[in-house]
N, C-alpha and C positions, 0 to 999 in steps of 0.2 A: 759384592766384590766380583770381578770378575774372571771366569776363573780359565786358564792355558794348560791344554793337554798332550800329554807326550807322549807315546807308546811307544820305545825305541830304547836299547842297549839299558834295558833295567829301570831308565825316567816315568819317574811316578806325578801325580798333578801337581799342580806345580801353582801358588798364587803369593801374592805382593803379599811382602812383610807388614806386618801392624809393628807399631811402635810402643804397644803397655807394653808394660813389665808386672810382674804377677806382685801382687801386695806379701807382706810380709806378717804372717798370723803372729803377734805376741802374747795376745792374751784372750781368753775365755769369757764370756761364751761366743764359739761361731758355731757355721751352718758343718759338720763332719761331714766329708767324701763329698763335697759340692764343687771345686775348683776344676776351673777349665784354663789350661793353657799349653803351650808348644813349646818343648822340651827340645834344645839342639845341643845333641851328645856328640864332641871331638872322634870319641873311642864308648863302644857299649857293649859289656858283658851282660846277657841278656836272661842270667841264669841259668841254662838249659842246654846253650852250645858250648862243642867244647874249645873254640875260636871264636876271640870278641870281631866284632867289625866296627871300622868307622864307619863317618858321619851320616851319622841316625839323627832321625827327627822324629819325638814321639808325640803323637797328639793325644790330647786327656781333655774329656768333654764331661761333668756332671762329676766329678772323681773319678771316674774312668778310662781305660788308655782305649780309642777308638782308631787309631790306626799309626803303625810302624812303619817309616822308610827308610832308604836308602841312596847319599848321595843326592840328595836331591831336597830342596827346601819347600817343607809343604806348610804354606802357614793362611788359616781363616784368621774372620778378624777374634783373634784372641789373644793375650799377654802373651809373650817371647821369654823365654826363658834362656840366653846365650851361654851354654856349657861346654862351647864348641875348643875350649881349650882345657877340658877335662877329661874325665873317665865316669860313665853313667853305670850303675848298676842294680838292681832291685832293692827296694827297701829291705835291708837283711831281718832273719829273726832268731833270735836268742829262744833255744825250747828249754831253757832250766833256769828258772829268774823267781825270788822273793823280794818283788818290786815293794812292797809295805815294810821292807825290814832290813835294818842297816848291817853295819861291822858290830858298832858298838855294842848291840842285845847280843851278840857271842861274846863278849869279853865279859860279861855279868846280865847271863841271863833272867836274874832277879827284874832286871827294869821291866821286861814284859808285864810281870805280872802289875804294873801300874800303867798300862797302856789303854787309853778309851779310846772306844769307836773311833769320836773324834780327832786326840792324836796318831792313830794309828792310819788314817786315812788322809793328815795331813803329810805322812811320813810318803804314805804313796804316792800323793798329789807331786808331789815333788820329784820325787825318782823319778816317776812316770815322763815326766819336761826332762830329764837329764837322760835317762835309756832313748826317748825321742830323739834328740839332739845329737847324740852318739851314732843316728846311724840305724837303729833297732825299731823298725817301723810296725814289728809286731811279735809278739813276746807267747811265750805260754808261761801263767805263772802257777806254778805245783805248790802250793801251797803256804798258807801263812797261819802263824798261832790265832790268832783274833782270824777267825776262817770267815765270818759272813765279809767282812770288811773287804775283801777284793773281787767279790760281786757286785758288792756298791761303788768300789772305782773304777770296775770295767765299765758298767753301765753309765756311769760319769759320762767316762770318756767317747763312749757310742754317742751319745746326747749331746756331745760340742761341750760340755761345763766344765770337762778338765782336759789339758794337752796329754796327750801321752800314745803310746802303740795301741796296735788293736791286741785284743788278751783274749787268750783262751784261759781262764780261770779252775782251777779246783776247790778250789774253798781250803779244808781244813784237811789233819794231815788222819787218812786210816792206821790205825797204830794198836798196839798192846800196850798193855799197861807198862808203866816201864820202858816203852821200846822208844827209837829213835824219834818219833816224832808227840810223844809226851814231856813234858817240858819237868818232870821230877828234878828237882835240884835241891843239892847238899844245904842244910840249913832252915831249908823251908816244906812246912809241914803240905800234905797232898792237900788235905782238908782246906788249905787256905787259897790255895791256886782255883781264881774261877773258874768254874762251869766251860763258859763260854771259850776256853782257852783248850779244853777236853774233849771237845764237839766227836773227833773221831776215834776214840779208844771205846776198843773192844776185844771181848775173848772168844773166840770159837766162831763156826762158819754164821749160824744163825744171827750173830751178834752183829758181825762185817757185813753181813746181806743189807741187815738192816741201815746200818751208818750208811752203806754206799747210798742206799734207797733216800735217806736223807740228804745227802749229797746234789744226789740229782734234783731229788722236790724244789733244792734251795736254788737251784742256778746252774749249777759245776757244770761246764763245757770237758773236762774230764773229769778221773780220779786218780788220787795218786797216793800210792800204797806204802810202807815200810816194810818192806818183803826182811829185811837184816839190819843186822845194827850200825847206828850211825859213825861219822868219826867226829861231830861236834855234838853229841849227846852225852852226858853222863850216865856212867855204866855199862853202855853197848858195846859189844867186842864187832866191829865192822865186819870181819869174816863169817862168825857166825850167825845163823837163820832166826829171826823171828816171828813173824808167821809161818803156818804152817801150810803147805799144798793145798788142804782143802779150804783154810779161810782165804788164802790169796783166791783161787776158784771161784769162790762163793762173792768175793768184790767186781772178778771182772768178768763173769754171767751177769751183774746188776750192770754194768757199766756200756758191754756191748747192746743188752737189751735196749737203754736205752739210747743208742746209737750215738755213745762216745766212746772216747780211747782210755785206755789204762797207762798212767805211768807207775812203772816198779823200782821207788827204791830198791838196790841190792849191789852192797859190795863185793859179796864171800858169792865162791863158785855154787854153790848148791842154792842158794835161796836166787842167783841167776837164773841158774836151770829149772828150777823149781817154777819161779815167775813165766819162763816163757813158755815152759810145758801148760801152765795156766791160762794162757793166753795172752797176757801181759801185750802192748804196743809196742812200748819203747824198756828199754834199762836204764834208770840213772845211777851214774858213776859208774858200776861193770869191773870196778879198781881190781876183781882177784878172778876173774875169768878166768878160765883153766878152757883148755884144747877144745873138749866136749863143749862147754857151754859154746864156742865159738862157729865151733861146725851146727851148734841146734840153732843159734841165732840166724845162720847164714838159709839155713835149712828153710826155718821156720819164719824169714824174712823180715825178725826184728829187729829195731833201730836200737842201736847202744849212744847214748847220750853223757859223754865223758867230758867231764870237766878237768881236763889235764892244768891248765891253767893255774886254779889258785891255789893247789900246793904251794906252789913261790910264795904266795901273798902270805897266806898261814905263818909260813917260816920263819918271811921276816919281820911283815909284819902284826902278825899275831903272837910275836914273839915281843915284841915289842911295846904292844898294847896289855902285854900280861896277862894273857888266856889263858886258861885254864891248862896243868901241866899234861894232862890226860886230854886233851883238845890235839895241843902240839905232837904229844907223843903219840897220838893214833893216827896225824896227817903225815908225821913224816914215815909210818910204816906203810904206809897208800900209794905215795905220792908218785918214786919211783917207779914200782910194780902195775900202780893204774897206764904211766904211760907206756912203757914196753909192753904192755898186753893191747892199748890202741895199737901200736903199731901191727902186732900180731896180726888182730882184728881187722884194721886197713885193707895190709896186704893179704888175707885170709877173702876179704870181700864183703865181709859181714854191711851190712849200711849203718854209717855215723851219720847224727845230725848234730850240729852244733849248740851245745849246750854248756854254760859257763855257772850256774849257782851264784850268781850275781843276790848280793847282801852278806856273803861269805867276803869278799870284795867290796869295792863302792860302786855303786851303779856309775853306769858312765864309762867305764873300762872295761866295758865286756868283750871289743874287738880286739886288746890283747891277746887273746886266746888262738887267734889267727896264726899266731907266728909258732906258736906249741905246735899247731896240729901241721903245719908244714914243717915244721923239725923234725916230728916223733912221725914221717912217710909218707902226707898227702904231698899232692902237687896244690900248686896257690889257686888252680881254677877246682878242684875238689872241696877244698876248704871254704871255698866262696858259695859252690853249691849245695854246701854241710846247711849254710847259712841262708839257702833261698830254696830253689826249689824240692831238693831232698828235705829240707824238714819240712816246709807246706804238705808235702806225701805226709806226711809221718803225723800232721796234724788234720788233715783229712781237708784243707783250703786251698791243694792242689791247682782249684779250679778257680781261684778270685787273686791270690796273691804269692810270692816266691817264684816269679818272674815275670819276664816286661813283653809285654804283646799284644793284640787287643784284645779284647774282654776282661784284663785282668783290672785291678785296683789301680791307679794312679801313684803308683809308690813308689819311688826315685831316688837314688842319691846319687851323690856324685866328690871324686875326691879328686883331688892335684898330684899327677901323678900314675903308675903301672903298676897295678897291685898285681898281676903277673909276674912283673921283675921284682916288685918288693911289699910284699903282704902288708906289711907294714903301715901304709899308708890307709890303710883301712881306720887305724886308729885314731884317724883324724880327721872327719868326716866335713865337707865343705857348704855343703847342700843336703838338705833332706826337704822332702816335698812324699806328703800322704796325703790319698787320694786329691789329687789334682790340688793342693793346697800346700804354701811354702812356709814353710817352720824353721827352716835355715838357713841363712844364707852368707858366710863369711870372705865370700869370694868379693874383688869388686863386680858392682853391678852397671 
């Protein structure tokens, strides 16, 4: 093809339109990160700036973005992809997701304990197409009861056999006996809960060195600890500490060694402080942060990962579904307090990245949470970078994906509509395209 060059008032090269249009992936098995095609974005928030610009045209060569312009229609012979009456943005990413586990296992944690491999991995195969579709082009999942099993649908999904985000996985949950991430429940004796649902409880540092050590042998792209007590666990007082300094320590010296991140369960201000003084990456939830903890996080430059969000859902609808009274009664003592202490933390400086606890919820409405965190003091391009390039930082993939440029991933969406003038629109996602490959497309084409 022949190709007309311009060097002039910003004019980038410049060649004749092709007429494909990119195929539309529905089902499994394809080739992952292989799609090549030219993305024309109306308006593009590009992750990173704090001003979107129009009309961009991104090229995505192998799964990859190989060059960004401006004004100017730059198209080889490759499918076209016309978004030119949209709004383009990075494929977002959820950092707090149990994509293998629904609502339903909170309303009678019992069903766990009859979950195989198999159904637990059909559970995932499925959310995994619905978090895609929503929008959430790559996820970190902190962990699930049946812990080997979201190693096996990350890998799935590297391999093209199942649709879904790219994952940064933990396997199973580090915990004490009894503690948040032990599945003890009223009725049913320890002795009958298997094994395989146990994988990380332990007491004392030598114990936790060890799990984490297994952790990583199995897979685990992090770890992720139960620093305090849960508010969907029976028994745990959410404020109160569960491990202790030295076994929190003793997980995340196994964890950095081997050159991943720590996430720290911790609702109550001391087992915060405690996690970050440990080294901890990120906090999940952060719900009773107190002054200190928020000057150490700021200090000490860690992410608080707050799920302001599905309080409401809890409320009404796990109220509804007839959860446990002690479920209900420990979210609504969170619920409030979690979010006037984001805001705190916002305006304090500390860095949020977006994380929703999705399965607490139904996969699929994770972009809800958008509209929370511009209520309770971000602005709507803060919130959008909670969701691209500040959590890529905070997951150390910086450098491949959470924002649009070349060298990065091919990851794309795109909504109808100014998620500047109204977050909102995020919930609706029209287009999603991972690496160079289109999994969504509800617009006409």
């Amino acid at each position: 093809m022949k190709i007309f060059t311009a060097i002039a008032l910003g004019i980038l090269t410049q060649y004749c339109f092709a007429t494909e249009r990119p195929a539309l992936v529905e089902d499994a098995p394809y080739a992952p990160d292989s799609g090549s095609m030219i993305i024309r974005c109306g308006h593009l928030i590009d992750g990173v700036s704090a001003v979107p610009r129009d009309n961009a045209t991104i090229v995505i060569e192998h799964g990859w973005i190989v060059s960004l312009s401006f004004g100017t229609q730059v198209i080889a012979d490759l499918p076209v992809l016309d978004l030119s009456g949209q709004t383009c943005l990075p494929g977002l990413i959820d950092m707090h997701t149990h994509i293998l586990e629904v609502p339903s296992n909170t309303a009678d944690q019992t069903q766990i304990f009859k979950h195989t491999l198999e159904s637990t991995l059909a559970t995932g195969k499925e959310m995994s197409l619905v978090t895609l579709k929503a929008g959430f082009t790559t996820v970190r999942n902190v962990g699930t009861y049946y812990g080997m099993a979201e190693f096996q649908l990350r890998d799935l999904i590297n391999a093209g056999e199942v649709i879904g985000p790219r994952m940064q996985a933990a396997g199973f949950y580090l915990t004490i006996p009894g503690g948040g991430g032990d599945l003890l429940t009223p009725g049913i004796k320890e002795s009958d809960i298997p094994d395989y649902l146990h994988l990380g409880i332990a007491r004392g540092p030598e114990q936790f060195r060890q799990k984490a050590q297994l952790a990583v042998a199995s897979g685990a792209d992090l770890l992720k600890l139960i620093a305090s007590g849960a508010v969907l666990a029976y028994g745990g007082v959410p404020g109160s500490p569960e491990m202790t300094p030295e076994e929190i320590a003793a997980a995340v010296k196994v964890g950095h060694a081997a050159g991943i991140r720590v996430a720290a369960h911790a609702h109550g201000a001391q087992s915060i402080k405690e996690a970050i003084l440990a080294g901890a990456d990120t906090i999940e939830h952060a719900s009773l942060i107190d002054d200190e903890g928020i000057a150490l996080a700021r200090e000490r430059n860690v992410a608080l990962s707050m799920d302001i969000y599905n309080g409401d859902w809890i409320a009404v609808e796990g109220k509804k579904a007839h959860w446990p009274e002690e479920f209900l009664r420990k979210n609504d003592e969170t619920t409030l307090a979690q979010r006037q202490n984001f805001r705190k933390a916002h305006a304090a400086g500390v860095p949020i990245v977006f994380g929703t606890d999705a399965a607490v919820y139904p996969h699929g409405l994770n972009a809800r949470q958008f509209a929370y965190m511009v209520e309770w003091g971000m602005t709507p391009m803060e919130a959008i970078q909670a969701a691209t390039s500040i959590a890529a930082r905070y997951m150390g993939w910086n450098k491949i994906t959470g924002s649009i440029g070349p060298g990065m991933f091919g990851d794309v969406i795109a909504v109808s509509g100014d998620p500047l003038q109204d977050i909102s629109v995020l919930e609706h996602v029209d287009v999603v395209v991972k690496g160079g490959l289109l999994f969504k497309q509800t617009v006409a084409r």
